[in-house]
C-alpha positions in Angstrom: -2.9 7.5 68.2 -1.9 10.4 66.0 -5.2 12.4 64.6 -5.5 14.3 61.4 -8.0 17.2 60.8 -9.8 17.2 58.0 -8.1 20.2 56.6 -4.8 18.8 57.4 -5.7 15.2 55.2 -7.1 17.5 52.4 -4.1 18.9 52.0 -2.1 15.4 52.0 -4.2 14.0 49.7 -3.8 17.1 47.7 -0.2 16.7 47.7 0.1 13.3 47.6 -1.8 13.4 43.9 0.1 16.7 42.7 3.1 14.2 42.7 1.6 11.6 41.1 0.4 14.0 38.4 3.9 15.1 37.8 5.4 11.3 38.3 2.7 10.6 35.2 3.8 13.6 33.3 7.4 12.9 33.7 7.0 9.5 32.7 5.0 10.0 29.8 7.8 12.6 28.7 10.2 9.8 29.2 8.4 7.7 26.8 8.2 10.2 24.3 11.6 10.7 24.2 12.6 6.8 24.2 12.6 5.4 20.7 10.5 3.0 19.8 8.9 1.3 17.1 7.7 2.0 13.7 4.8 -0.1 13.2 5.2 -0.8 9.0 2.4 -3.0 6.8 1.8 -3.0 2.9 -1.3 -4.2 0.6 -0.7 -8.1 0.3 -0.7 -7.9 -3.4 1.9 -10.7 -3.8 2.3 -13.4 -1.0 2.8 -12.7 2.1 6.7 -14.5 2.1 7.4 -12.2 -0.5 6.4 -9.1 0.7 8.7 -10.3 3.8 11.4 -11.0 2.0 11.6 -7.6 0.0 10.6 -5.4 3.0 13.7 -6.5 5.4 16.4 -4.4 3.9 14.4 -1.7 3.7 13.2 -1.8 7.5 16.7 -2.4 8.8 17.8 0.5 6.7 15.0 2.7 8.1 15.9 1.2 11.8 19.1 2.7 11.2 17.9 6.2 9.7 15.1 6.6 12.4 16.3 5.0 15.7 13.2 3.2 15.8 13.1 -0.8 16.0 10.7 -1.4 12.4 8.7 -4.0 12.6 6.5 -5.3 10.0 3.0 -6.7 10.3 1.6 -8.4 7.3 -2.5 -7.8 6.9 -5.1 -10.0 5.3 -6.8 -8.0 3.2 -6.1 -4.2 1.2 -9.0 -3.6 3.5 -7.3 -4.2 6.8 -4.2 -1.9 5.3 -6.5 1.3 5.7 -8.0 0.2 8.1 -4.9 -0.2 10.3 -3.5 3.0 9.7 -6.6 5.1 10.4 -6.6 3.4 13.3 -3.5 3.6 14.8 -2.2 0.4 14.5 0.2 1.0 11.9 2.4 4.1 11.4 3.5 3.2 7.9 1.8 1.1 4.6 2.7 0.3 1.3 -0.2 1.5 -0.6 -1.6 1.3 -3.7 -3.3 4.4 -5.5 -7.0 3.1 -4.9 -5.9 1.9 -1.2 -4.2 5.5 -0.8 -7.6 7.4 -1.6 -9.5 4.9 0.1 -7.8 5.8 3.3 -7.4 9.3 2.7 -11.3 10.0 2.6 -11.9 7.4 5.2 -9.6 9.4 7.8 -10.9 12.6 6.1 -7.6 13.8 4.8 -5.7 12.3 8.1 -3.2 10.3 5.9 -0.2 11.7 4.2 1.5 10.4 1.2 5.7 10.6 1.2 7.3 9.4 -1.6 6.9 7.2 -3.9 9.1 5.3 -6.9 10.0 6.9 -10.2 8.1 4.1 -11.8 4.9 5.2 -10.0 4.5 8.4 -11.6 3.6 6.2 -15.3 2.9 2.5 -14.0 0.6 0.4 -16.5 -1.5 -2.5 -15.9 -1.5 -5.4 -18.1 -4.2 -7.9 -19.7 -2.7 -11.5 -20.1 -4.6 -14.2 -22.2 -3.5 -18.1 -23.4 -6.7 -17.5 -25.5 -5.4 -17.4 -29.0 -9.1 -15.4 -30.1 -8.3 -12.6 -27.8 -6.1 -9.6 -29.2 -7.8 -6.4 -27.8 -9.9 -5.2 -24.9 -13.2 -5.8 -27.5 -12.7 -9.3 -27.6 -13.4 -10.2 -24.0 -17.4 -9.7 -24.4 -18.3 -13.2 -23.2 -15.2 -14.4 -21.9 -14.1 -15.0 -18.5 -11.7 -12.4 -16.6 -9.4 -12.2 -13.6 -9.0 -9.2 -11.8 -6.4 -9.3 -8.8 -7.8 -7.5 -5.4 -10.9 -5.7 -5.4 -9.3 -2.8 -4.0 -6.5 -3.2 -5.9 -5.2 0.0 -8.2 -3.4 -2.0 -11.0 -5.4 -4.9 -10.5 -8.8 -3.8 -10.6 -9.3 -0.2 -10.6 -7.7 0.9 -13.3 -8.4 -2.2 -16.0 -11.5 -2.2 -15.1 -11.5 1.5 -16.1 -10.1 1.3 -19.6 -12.5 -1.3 -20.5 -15.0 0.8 -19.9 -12.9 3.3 -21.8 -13.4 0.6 -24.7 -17.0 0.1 -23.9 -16.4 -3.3 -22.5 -18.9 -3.5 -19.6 -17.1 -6.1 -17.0 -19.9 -6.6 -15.0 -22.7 -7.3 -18.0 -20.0 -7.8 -21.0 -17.8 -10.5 -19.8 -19.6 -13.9 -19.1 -17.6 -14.1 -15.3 -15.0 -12.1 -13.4 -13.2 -13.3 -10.4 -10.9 -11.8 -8.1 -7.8 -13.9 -7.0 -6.5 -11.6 -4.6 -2.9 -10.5 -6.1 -1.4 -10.5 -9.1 0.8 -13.6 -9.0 -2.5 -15.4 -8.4 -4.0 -14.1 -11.1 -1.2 -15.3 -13.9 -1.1 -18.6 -12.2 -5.3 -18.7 -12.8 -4.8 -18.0 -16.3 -1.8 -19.9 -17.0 -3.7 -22.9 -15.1 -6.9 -22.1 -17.6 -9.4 -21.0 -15.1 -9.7 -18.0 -16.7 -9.6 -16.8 -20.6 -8.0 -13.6 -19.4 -6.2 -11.6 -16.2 -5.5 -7.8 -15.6 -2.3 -7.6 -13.4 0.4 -5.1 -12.4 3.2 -4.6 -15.3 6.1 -4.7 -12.7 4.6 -8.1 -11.1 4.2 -9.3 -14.6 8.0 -8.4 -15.8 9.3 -10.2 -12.0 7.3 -13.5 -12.9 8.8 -13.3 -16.3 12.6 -12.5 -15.6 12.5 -15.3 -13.2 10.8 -17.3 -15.2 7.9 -18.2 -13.6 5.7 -18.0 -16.6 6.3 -18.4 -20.2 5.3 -15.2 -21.9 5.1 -17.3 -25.2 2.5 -19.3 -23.7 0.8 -16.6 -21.5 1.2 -13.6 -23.6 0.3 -10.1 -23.3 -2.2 -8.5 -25.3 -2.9 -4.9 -24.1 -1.1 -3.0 -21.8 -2.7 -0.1 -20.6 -1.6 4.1 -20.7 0.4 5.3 -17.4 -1.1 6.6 -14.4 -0.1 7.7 -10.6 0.4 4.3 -8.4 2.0 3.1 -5.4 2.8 5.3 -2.8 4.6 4.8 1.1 2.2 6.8 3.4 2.1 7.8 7.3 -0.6 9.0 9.5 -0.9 12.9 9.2 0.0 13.1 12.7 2.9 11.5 13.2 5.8 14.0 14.3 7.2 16.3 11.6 10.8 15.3 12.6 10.3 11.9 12.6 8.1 12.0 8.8 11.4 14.2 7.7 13.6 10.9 9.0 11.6 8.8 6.8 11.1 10.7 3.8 14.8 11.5 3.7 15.7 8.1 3.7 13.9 7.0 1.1 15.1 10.0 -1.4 18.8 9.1 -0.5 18.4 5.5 -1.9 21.1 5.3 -4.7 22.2 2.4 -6.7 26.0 3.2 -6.6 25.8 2.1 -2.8 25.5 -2.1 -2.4 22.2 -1.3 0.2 20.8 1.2 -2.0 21.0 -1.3 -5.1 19.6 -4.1 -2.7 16.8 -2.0 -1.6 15.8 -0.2 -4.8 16.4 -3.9 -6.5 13.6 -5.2 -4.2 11.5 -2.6 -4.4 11.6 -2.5 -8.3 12.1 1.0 -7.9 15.2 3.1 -9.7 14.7 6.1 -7.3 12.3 6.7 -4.6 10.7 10.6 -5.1 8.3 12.8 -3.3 4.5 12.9 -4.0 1.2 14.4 -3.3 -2.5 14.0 -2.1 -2.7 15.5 -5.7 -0.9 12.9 -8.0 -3.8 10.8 -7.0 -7.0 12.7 -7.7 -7.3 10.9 -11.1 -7.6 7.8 -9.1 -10.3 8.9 -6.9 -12.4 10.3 -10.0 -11.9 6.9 -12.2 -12.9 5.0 -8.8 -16.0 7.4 -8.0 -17.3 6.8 -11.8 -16.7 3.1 -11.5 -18.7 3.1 -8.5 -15.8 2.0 -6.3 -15.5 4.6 -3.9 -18.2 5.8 -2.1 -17.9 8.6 0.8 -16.3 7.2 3.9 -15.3 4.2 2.4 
């Protein structure tokens, strides 16, 4: 029987993990350089079969521009959209302004914000009624009122901000408020009369319409509220430059004179796709700090 010294079996077990060290190393270098996939989510404020259906030209097109397989993973709740990302999960979400600051203070500034649509530099909510007595803000003081998601921007946020601009108090003005949970909910709860009134997004308002899905000359508009900042695409601050560059690029290319393009911008409700800023937003984050909607690392 062959013997070993202890010296001499230091030194092989020395070796022996030296080149499993650099077996590891070389490995993990591998998979760094492998393409894989770019984990993509968005707020559910429509239903979740329609966010699928509008997201899958856009995430073969960024297959294409990336390399990466793109796979979308639909979340519950605005909540679990920030949450996700801060964590990991997701490399990629659809977010609204409130749900963009919301993350951003959560991760402490670990979030970055790409691009987002033309449309999003002005987008308006809107205040829907059947209620023939209701023709301004003032007129919901004891009625009942539908916002959308609580963390919702255009659903929520915002209204709920200009009626306080109007001194209408939601919370000891209005005689209820409910929250439906996206915005195609909320015209269905006040076309279905469970509600006097409903604060929804302008661009989920004019799809429903166009398609037909409500009659605006039974559900009618009454206000529609001054532009502000909105949706936004955003990626974790640490994802690689390169691959943030891929994405970004992407997006800004868009053009309607291609047949993808159209599709994709058609879907999106979007006639361009531009760059933004932590900065677009700040007005958000002030109206949801005096609303008492945002409170540090929330």
């Amino acid at each position: 029987m062959r013997h070993f010294s202890p010296l001499r079996m230091f030194k092989t077990i020395l070796g022996a993990t030296a080149a499993a060290g650099l077996m590891f190393a070389a490995i993990t270098a591998a998979a760094q350089n492998t393409p894989g996939v770019l984990r993509v989510s968005a707020i559910p404020d429509e239903a979740p079969t329609e966010l699928q259906r509008k997201f899958k030209p856009l995430g073969d097109y960024l297959a294409k521009a990336t390399g990466l397989k793109v796979e979308f993973t639909p979340v519950t709740d605005y909540a679990a959209s920030v949450e996700g990302l801060i964590n990991k999960k997701i490399d990629m979400v659809w977010f609204g302004g409130f749900t963009f600051v919301q993350a951003n203070v959560r991760s402490k500034g670990q979030v970055t914000p790409l691009v987002q649509r033309a449309e999003d530099e002005k987008f308006r909510s809107v205040f829907i009624t059947t209620n023939k007595d209701i023709s301004k803000l003032e007129d919901l003081k004891g009625k009942t009122l539908s916002f959308g998601s609580e963390s919702s921007t255009s659903g929520h946020l915002m209204p709920r901000s200009f009626l306080l601009g109007a001194k209408v108090d939601p919370d000891t003005d209005l005689k209820r408020i409910a929250f439906s949970g996206a915005h195609d909910a909320t015209v269905a709860a006040v076309a279905g009369g469970k509600v006097d009134a409903g604060a929804l997004n302008i661009s989920v308002w004019e799809k429903l319409v166009a398609e037909k899905k409500v009659d605006p000359a039974v559900v009618r508009v009454f206000y529609t509220t001054p532009g502000y900042f909105d949706y936004n695409w955003s990626v974790r601050s640490d994802m690689n430059p390169a691959l943030k560059k891929k994405i970004a690029d992407a997006f800004l290319a868009l053009d309607k004179s291609t047949p993808e393009g159209k599709e994709i911008l058609d879907l999106q409700r979007a006639t361009r796709f531009i760059p933004t800023k932590v900065g677009n937003y700040a007005d958000i984050e002030k109206a949801a700090t005096s609303a008492g909607l945002l409170k540090e690392g929330k």
